[in-house]
N, C-alpha and C positions, 0 to 999 in steps of 0.2 A: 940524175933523176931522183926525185925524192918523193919517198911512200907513204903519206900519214893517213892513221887510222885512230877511230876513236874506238875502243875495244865494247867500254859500258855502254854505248850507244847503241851499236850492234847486239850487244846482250840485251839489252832493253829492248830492242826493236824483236827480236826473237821470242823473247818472252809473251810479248804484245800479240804477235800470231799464235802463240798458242792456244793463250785465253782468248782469244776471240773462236777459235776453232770450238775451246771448250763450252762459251756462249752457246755458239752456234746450235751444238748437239744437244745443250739443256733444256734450251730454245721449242727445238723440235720434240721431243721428248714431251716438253710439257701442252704444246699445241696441242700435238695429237691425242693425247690423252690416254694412249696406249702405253702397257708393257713392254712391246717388245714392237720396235719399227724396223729396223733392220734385223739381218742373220748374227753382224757383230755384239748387239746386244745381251742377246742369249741364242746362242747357236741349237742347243737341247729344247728350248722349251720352242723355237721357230719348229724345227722338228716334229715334235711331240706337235705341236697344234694344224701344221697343216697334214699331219697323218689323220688328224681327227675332223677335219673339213669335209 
């Protein structure tokens, strides 16, 4: 039985989801027009601002 693999192929493919992941988030970010869309953004300022809602 024989195993071939192409190593940089798979490093490219991984790479490839990252960036798109990264798109994805800058994407959003820039849509909404807001600072802070999620809690991972800014955890302190999610904080601070729904204390003042």
């Amino acid at each position: 039985m024989v195993i071939n693999h192409n190593m940089s192929a798979m490093y490219a493919n991984r790479q490839l989801g990252i960036t798109g992941l990264s798109i994805n988030k800058d994407m959003e970010k820039l849509s909404s027009g807001e600072k802070i869309n999620r809690a991972g953004d800014d955890a302190s300022g999610l904080a601070v601002s729904e204390k003042m809602r």
